[in-house]
C-alpha positions in Angstrom: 25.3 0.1 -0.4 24.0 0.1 2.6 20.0 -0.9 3.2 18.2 -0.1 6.5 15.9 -2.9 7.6 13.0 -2.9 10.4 12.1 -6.6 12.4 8.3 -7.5 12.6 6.4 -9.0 15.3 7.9 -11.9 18.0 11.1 -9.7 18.0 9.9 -7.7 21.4 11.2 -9.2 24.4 10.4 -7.5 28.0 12.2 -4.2 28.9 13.7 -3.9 25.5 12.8 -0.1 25.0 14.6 0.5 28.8 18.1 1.4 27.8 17.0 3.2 25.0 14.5 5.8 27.0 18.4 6.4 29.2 19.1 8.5 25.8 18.4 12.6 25.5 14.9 13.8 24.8 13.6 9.6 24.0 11.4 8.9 27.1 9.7 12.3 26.2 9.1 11.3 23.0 7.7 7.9 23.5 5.5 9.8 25.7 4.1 12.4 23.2 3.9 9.3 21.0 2.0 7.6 23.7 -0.2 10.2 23.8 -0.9 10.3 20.4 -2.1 6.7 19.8 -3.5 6.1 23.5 -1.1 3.7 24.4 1.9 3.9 27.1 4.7 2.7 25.2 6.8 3.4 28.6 5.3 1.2 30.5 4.8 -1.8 27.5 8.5 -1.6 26.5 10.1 -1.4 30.0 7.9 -3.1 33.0 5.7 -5.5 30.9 5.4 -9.1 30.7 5.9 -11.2 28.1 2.4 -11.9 28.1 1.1 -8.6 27.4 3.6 -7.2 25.1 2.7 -10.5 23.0 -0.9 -8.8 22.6 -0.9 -7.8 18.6 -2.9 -4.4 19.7 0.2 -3.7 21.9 3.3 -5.2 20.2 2.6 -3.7 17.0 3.0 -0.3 17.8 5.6 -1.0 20.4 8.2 -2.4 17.3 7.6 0.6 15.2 8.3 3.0 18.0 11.4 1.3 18.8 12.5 1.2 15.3 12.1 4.5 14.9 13.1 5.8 18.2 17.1 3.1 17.9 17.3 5.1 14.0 16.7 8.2 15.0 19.5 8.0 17.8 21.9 7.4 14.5 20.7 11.2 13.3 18.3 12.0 10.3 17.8 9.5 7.7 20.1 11.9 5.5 22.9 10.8 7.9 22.3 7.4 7.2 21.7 7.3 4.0 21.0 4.1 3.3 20.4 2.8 -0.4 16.8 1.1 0.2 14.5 0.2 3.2 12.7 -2.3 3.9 10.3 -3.8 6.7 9.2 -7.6 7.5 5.5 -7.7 8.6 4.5 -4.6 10.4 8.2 -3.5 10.1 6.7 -2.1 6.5 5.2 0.6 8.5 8.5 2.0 9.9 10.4 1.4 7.2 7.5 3.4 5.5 8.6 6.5 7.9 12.1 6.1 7.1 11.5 6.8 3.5 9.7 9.4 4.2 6.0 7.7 2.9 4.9 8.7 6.4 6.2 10.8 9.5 6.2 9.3 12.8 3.4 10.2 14.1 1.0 9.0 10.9 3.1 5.9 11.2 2.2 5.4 14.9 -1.2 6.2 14.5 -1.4 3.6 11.2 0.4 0.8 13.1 -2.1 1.1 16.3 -5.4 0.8 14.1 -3.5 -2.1 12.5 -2.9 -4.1 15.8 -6.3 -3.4 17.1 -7.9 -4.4 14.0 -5.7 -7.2 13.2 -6.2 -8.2 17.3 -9.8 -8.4 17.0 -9.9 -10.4 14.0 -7.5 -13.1 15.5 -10.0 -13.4 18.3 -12.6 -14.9 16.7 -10.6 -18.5 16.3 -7.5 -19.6 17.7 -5.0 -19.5 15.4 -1.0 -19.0 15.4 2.3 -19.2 13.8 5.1 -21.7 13.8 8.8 -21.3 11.7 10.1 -24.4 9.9 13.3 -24.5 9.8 15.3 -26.2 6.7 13.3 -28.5 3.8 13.0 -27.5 0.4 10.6 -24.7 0.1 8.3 -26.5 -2.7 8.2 -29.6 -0.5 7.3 -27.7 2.6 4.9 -25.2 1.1 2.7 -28.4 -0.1 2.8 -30.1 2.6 1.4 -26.9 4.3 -1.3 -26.7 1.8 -2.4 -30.3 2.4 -2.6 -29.2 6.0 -5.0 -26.6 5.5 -1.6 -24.2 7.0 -0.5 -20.8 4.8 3.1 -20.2 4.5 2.2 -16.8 5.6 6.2 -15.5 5.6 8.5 -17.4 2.9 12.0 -15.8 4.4 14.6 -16.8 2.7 17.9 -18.4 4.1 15.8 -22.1 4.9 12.6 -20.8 7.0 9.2 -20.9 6.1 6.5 -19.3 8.5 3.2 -21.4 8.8 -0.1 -20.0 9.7 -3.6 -21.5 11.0 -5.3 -23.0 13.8 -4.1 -24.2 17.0 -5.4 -28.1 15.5 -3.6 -27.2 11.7 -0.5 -26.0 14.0 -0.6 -29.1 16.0 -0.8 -31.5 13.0 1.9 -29.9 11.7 4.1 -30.7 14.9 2.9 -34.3 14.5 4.1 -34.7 10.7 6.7 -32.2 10.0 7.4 -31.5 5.9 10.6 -34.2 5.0 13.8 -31.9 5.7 12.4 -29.8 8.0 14.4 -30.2 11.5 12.7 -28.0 13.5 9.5 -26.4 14.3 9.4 -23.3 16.6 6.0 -21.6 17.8 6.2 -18.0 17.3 5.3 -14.9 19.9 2.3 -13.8 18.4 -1.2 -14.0 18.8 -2.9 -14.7 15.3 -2.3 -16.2 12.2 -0.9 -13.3 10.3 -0.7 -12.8 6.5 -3.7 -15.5 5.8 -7.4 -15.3 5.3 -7.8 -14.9 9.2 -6.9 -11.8 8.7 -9.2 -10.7 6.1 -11.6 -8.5 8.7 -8.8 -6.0 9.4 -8.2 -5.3 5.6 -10.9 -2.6 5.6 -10.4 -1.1 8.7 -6.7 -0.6 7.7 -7.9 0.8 4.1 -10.5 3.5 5.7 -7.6 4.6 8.0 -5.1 4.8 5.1 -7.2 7.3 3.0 -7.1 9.7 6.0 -3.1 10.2 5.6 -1.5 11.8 2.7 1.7 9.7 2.2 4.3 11.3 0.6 6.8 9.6 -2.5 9.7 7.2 -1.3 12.8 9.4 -0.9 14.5 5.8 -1.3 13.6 3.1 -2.6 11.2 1.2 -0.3 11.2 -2.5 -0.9 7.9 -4.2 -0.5 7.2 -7.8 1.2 4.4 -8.4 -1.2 6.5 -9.4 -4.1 9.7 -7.8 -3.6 9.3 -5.0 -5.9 10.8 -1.3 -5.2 8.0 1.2 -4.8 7.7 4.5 -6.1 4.8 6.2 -5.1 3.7 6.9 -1.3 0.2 5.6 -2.6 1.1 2.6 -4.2 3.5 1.8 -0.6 -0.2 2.4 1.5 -1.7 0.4 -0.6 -0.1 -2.5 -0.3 0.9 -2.3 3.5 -2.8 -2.6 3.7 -3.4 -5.5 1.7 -0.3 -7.1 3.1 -2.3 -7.6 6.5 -4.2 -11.0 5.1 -1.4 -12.1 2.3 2.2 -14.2 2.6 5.3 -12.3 3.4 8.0 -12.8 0.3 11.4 -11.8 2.4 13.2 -13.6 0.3 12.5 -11.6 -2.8 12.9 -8.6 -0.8 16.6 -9.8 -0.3 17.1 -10.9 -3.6 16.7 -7.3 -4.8 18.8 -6.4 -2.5 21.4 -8.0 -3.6 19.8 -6.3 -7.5 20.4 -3.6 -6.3 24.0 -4.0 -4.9 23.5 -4.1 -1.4 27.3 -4.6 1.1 26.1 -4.0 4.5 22.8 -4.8 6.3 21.5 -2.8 9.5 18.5 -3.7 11.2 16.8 -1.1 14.0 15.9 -1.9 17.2 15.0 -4.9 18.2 17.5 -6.5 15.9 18.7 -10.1 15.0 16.0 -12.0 13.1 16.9 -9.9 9.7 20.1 -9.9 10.4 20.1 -13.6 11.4 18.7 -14.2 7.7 20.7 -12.4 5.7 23.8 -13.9 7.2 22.8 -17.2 5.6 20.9 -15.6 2.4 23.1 -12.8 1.7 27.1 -14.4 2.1 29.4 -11.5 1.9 27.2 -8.3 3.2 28.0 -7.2 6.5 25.4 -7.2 9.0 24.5 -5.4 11.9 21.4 -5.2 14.4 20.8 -2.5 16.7 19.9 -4.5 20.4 21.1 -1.7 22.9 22.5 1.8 22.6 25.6 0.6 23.0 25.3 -0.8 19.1 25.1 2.4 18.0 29.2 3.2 17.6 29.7 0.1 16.1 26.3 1.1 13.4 27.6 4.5 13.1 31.2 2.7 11.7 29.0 0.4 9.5 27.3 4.2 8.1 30.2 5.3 7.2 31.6 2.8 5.5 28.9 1.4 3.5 26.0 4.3 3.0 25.5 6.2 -0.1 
């Protein structure tokens, strides 16, 4: 069983959208999508900085068009057919598209009220995000409380995401959980998943009730708890109250192995999922889609492994 997966924010780079644009028809489409959402997508996922594609009103809606511009290079979701889908962070809102909860352009337009909101609400205090790597998880997560920190993504395979203030961030860096060998400062520009985010919960809400999502035509694995979602209400609902509460990847891949999962592809820009499940999920193939020239090598993983 194959289950299609979509990366959240930190995995842009600059000019990862450039090779995929060389494809038929996909620079017109990123620019009726940039259109759509007053936002050049062109210009943010080819000729931008680091710097500026790290803005959360910009690199929000950049990932979700490049997840679903690298799928849609694979053919309709019906070619893929993949068992479940899943997204970590804003990934949710792509993977939402790929089960059909929303179509692209409702997803877009979702995803860019999302960073704007969630943008303004990291401005009004400094905050961040950091990855421990290794630890035990109960250890770490105390010792985060103690810091004032949130383990704002618990992912699975040995990482645990902290979230605060640039002083709660740095105290961490001075006394590190025991076990933990490594702490890495992520690319984004808030403390995501916490109570900094609270102010962006109701601007996400009003713009949900304008759409009318449609039921999961897979099942669509949520981060809140890891529970497989049936209703296209129930999925808006919690992608909006996901914004200011921890990310549980690691149940989401513990029902996928429930559910019997064998092969793991993640959309464009790939690696982080793939890079936990390799630990967390021994046995299921995995592939990430970086560049068109992935796609043959996806396409084989399809056909071997989808429903």
């Amino acid at each position: 069983m194959l289950v299609l997966v979509a990366p959240g924010q930190g995995a842009q780079t600059p000019g990862f959208l450039t090779e995929w644009l060389d494809l038929p028809g996909a620079a017109d489409r990123v620019a009726a999508w940039s259109d759509a959402i007053g936002l050049d997508l062109v210009h943010y996922g080819t000729r931008a900085d680091a710097d500026a594609i790290r803005d959360t009103a910009v690199a929000q809606p950049l990932l979700v068009a490049a997840g679903l511009l690298s799928a849609s290079a694979l053919g309709a979701m019906e070619d893929i057919a993949p068992g479940a889908v899943a997204g970590h962070s804003v990934g949710e809102i792509t993977a939402a598209a790929f089960a059909g909860v929303l179509d692209d352009t409702a997803a877009l337009s979702l995803v860019r009220t999302r960073g704007l909101a969630m943008a303004d609400a990291a401005a009004v205090t400094e905050t961040g995000m950091a990855a421990l790597l290794g630890g035990d998880p109960e250890v770490t997560v105390k010792h985060l409380e103690k810091l004032g920190l949130t383990p704002a993504n618990i992912n699975g395979a040995g990482q645990i995401v902290a979230a605060g203030t640039e002083e709660q961030l740095a105290a961490l860096e001075a006394d590190k959980p025991e076990g933990v060998r490594k702490v890495v400062a992520l690319k984004v520009a808030g403390a995501f998943h916490t109570h900094h985010m609270a102010p962006a919960v109701d601007t996400l809400a009003r713009a949900a009730a304008d759409l009318t999502p449609g039921d999961p035509k897979v099942p669509y694995v949520s981060n809140k708890d890891g529970a497989a979602v049936a209703t296209g209400a129930e999925v808006l609902e919690r992608l909006v109250g996901q914004v200011a509460n921890p990310v549980r990847w690691d149940l989401c891949m513990e029902t996928f192995k429930e559910l019997g999962v064998t092969a793991l592809l993640e959309v464009c820009p790939g690696g982080t999922l793939t890079g936990l499940a390799r630990r967390a999920l021994p046995g299921v193939k995995t592939l990430a889609l970086k560049t068109p020239a992935d796609l043959d090598a996806a396409r084989a993983l399809i056909a071997e492994h989808a429903a």
